[in-house]
N, C-alpha and C positions, 0 to 999 in steps of 0.2 A: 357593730358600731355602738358605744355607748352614747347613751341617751344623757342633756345635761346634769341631769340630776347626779347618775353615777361620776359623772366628770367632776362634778363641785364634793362630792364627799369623797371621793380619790384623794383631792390635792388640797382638802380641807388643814393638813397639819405637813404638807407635802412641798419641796419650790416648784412651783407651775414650770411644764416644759415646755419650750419655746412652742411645738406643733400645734399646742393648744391656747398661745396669747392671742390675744383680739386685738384692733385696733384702739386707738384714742378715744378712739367718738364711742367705743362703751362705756368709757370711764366718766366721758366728759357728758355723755347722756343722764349715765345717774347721777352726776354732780348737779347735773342742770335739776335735775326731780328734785333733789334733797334740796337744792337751797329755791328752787322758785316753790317757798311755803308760804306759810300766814305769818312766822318769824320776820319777814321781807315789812308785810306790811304794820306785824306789831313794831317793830325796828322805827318805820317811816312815824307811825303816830306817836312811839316815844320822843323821833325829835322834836316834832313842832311843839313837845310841851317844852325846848329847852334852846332853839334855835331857829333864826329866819329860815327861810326857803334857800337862799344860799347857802347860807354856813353848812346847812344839810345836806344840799347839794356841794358841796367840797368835802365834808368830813366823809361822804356816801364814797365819793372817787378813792379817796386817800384809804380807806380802809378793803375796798376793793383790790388794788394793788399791796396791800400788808399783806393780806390774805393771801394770794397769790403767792407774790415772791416768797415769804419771810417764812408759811405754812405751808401750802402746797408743794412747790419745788422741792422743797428737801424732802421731807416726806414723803411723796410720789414717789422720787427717783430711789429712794429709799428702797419703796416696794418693787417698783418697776425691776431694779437690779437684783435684788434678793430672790424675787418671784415669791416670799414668802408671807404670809399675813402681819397681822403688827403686832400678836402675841410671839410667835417664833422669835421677831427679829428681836421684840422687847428682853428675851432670854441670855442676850449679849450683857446689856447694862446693869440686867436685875433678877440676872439666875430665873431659873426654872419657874422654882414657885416664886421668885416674886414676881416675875411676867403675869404670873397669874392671878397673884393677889391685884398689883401694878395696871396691865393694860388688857388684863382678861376682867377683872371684877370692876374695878374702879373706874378705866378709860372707857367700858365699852360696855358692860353687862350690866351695870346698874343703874350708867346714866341715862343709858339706852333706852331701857323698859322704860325708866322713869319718863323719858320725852316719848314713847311710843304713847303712854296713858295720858300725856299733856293734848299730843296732837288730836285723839280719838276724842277726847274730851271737844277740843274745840272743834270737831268735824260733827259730832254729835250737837251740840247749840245750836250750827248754821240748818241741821237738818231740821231741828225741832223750832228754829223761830222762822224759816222759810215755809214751811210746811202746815204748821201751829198745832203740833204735836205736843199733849199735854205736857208737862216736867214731869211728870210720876215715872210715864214709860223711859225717862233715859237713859236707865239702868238697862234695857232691851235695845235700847237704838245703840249705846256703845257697845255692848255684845255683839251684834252685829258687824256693825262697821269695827269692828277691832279685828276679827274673822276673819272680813273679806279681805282687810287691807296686809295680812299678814302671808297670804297662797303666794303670791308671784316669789317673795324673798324665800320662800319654803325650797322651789325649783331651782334658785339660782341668777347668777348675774345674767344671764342672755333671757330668763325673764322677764326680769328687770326692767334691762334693757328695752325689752318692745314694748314694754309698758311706757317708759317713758318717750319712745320715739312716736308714739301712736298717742299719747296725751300732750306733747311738748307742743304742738300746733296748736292745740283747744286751750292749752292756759293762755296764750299769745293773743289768740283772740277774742276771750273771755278778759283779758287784764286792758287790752287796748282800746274795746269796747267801751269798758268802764273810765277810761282816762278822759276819754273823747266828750262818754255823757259830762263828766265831771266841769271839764272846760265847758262845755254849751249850760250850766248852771253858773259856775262862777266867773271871773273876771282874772287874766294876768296879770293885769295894774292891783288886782287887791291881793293876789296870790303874792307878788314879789316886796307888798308895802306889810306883810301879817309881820308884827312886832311879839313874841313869846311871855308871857306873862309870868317865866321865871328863867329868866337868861341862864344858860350854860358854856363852856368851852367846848372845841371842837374835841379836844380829848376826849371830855364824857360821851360823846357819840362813836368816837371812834371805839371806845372799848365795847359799847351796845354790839356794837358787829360784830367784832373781834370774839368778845366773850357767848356771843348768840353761837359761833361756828365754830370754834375750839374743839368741838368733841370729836365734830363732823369731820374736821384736817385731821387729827392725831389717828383716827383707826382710816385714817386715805389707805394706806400699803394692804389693806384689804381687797383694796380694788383696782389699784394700779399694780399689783402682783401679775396681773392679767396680761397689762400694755410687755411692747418691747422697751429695753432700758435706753430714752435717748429723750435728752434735757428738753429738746424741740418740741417733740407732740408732749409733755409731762407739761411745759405752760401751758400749750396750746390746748390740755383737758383742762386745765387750771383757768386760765382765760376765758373759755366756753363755758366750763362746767358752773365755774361762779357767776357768770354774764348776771340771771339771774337777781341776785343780790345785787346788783348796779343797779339795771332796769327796774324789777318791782318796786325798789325802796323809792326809789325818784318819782318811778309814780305812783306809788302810795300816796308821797306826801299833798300831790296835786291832788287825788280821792279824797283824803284827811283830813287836809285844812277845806275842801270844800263841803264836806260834810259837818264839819264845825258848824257850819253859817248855817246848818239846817234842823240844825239843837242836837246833832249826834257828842254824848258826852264821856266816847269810847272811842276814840279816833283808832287806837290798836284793832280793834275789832271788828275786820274786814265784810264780815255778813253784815252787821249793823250801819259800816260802812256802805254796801252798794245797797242796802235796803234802803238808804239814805236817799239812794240816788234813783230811785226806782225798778232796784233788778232786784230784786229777792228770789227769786227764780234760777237767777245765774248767779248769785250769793252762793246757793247749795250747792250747786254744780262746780264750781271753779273752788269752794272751800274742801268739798269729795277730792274732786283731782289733784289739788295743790295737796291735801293730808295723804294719800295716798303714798303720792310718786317719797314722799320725803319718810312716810313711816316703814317703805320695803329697807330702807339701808340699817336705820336702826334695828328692826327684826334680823337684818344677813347677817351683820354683823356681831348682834348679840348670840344668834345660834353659832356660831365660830365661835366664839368666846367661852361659851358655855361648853363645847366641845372641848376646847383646850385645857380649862380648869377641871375637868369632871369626866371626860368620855362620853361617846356617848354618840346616836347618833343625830347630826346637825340636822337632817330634814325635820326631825319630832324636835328638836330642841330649839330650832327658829318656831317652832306652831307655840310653843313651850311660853319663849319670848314673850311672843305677840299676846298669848293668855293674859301671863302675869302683868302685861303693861293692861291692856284693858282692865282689869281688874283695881290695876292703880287707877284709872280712870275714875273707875264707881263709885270709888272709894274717896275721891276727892283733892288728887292730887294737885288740880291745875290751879287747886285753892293757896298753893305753895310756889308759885311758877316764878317769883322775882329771887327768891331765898334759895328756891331748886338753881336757877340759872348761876347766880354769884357764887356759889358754894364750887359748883362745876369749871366754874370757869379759872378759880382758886387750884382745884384739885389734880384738873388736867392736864393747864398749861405747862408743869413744870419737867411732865411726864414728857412730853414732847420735846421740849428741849434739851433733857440728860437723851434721850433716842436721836435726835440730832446730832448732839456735841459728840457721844459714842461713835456715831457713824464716819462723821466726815472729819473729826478735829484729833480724838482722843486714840483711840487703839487701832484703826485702823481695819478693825474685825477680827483684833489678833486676844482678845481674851478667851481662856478656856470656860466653856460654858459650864455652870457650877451649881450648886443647890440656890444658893443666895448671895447676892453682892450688894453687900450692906454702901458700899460708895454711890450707888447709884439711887437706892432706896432713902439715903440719908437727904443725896443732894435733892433728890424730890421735895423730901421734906424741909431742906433750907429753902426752896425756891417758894414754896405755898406759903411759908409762915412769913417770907418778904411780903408777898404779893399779899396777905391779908394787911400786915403792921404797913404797909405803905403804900396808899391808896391815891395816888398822883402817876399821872400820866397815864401809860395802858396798864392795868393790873396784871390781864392776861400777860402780856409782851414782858412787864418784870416779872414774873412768875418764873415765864421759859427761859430770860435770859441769866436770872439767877441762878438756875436750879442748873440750866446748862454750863456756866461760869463754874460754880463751885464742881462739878466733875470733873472739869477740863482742870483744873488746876489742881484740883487732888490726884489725877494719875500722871500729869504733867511733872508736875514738880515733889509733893510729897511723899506718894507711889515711890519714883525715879528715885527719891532722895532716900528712903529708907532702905531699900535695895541696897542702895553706894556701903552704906555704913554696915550694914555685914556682910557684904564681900571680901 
């Protein structure tokens, strides 16, 4: 009988065969890990610098369900029916190598490390202000913690997996805890009357979400490759798997704006947050667990990535990952985290949506797979260069809808049309 390990580097460039899919609840487990992070609650303290407690709580729902519908389901079902990772299937729209330039370097392998060394970074702070470990050693606390959190994604998704099924209870309790003390400090008459001291629309939030999760939907067929192909459980990991980003961010903002009133002048900043409130203790613990469950996907999935671009094998090249992103850690990455994030969110989105318009609108899965397909490559690049020159509405959401539009119309119509003419 093969042990996981052999199982995951078997069907690492392989369509997964039915004998070996898992249920929903693997996918929707690690969906649950990757988004119940510290994202959730920096999210929560960027709104209240832009929006009441309501509007927050509306723009929080409404981007919950974009997510879902708009990224997930396509996506998912994408993988789900393919059984194949999201570089293979990216090989449709953008030939060989540019899947690999495309959704092995760019979607998956660089933004990856780069948020593996953001997360470690901020799991190393909670450890060294909980703890009051000098600042010199943090160059040794993130070594550490970049190491540990990098084994379970070395093994595989069914590691993963019980990593998160066996933490999914302790973030729950650990986050509901903290809401509770929050409310017995402040007041919901003062909570629902906080007035923001630079107004924003609900759009600018809704792209916070949107653009925070972008990286995370587009390499999904990494892990719904796994599920069987059927629309039902693909929400329903979608639904579950994002719960998370509903829940924390809401109660972030209750934590947040109550830690305002107690001179906290980091409201993102979920350690400083419950040190606020008197748990520094479970600051550490719940900022460990939350970076953890979220930094296995970035490491699986960069190790595929790296495999696909290069050879090689994925066990050493997720440990590979996890290095390199700690390393950006040391280095002073998260020094970068607002410019890292908008760049990505530019870069990504567009890739996701020519992988959409491909799948379900444009060929059908009827082109011959090739060195390079400049149509799919280019519409990318039409849809980033919108999404940067026009910054209204959701950037991310025109990103994919442009970059996906100009594909759909170039094999629709132009394609079509120049065929006619030398027949």
């Amino acid at each position: 009988m093969k042990t996981n390990r052999e199982i995951e580097d078997y069907y690492a460039n392989r369509p997964i065969g039915q004998k070996d899919k898992k249920s929903w609840w693997y996918v929707a487990a690690i969906y649950f890990g990757l988004t119940a992070s510290l994202s959730s609650f920096t999210t929560a303290g960027s709104y209240i610098s832009g929006l009441t407690l309501s509007q927050a709580l509306i723009s929080n729902v409404i981007s919950y369900f974009i997510l879902a519908l708009v990224l997930f389901l396509p996506m998912g079902l994408i993988g789900a029916r393919e059984g194949m990772n999201t570089y293979n299937i990216g090989e449709k729209p953008f030939g060989k190598t540019g899947s690999k330039i495309l959704t092995a370097l760019i979607v998956t392998a660089i933004p990856s490390m780069g948020w593996y060394g953001i997360q470690v970074s901020v799991a190393s702070d909670a450890v060294q202000y909980s703890l009051g470990i000098d600042p010199k050693y943090s160059a040794i606390t993130m070594l550490v913690l970049g190491i540990i959190f990098v084994i379970p994604a070395m093994y595989g998704v069914s590691s993963m997996a019980w990593l998160d099924f066996i933490t999914i209870p302790i973030i729950v309790s650990i986050v509901l805890f903290g809401f509770f003390k929050a409310l017995s400090i402040g007041s919901v008459d003062g909570l629902l009357s906080y007035v923001p001291s630079d107004p924003q629309n609900i759009f600018w939030s809704i792209n916070l979400s949107i653009g925070g999760m972008i990286i995370g939907l587009t390499f999904l067929p990494d892990y719904t490759r796994w599920m069987k192909s059927d629309k039902k459980q693909t929400l329903l990991a979608g639904f579950v798997g994002l719960s998370p980003e509903l829940v924390l961010v809401s109660i972030g903002l209750v934590m947040a704006l109550t830690a305002t009133t107690l001179g906290v002048d980091q409201p993102w900043n979920v350690a400083l947050v419950l040190g606020a409130l008197g748990l520094p203790a479970i600051a550490m613990f719940l900022v460990i667990i939350l970076q953890w469950t979220t930094n296995i996907t970035a490491a699986y999935s960069t190790g595929l990535a790296l495999q696909k671009a290069f050879g090689g094998s994925r066990f050493w090249l997720t440990f590979l990952s996890g290095l390199i992103g700690t390393l950006l850690s040391i280095f002073g990455i998260i020094d970068h985290f607002i410019e890292f994030l908008n760049l990505l969110a530019i870069l990504v989105s567009p890739i996701a949506g020519v992988i959409i318009s491909d799948y379900f609108f444009t060929k059908k899965r009827n082109l011959e797979v090739t060195n390079f397909h400049w149509s799919g490559v280019v519409s990318v690049i039409i849809g980033g260069v919108f999404a940067f020159l026009f910054p209204y509405f959701i950037e991310a959401i025109n990103g994919l809808i442009v970059a996906g539009l100009s594909y759909y119309v170039y094999h629709t119509f132009i394609r079509k049309g120049n065929k006619k003419i030398h027949e």
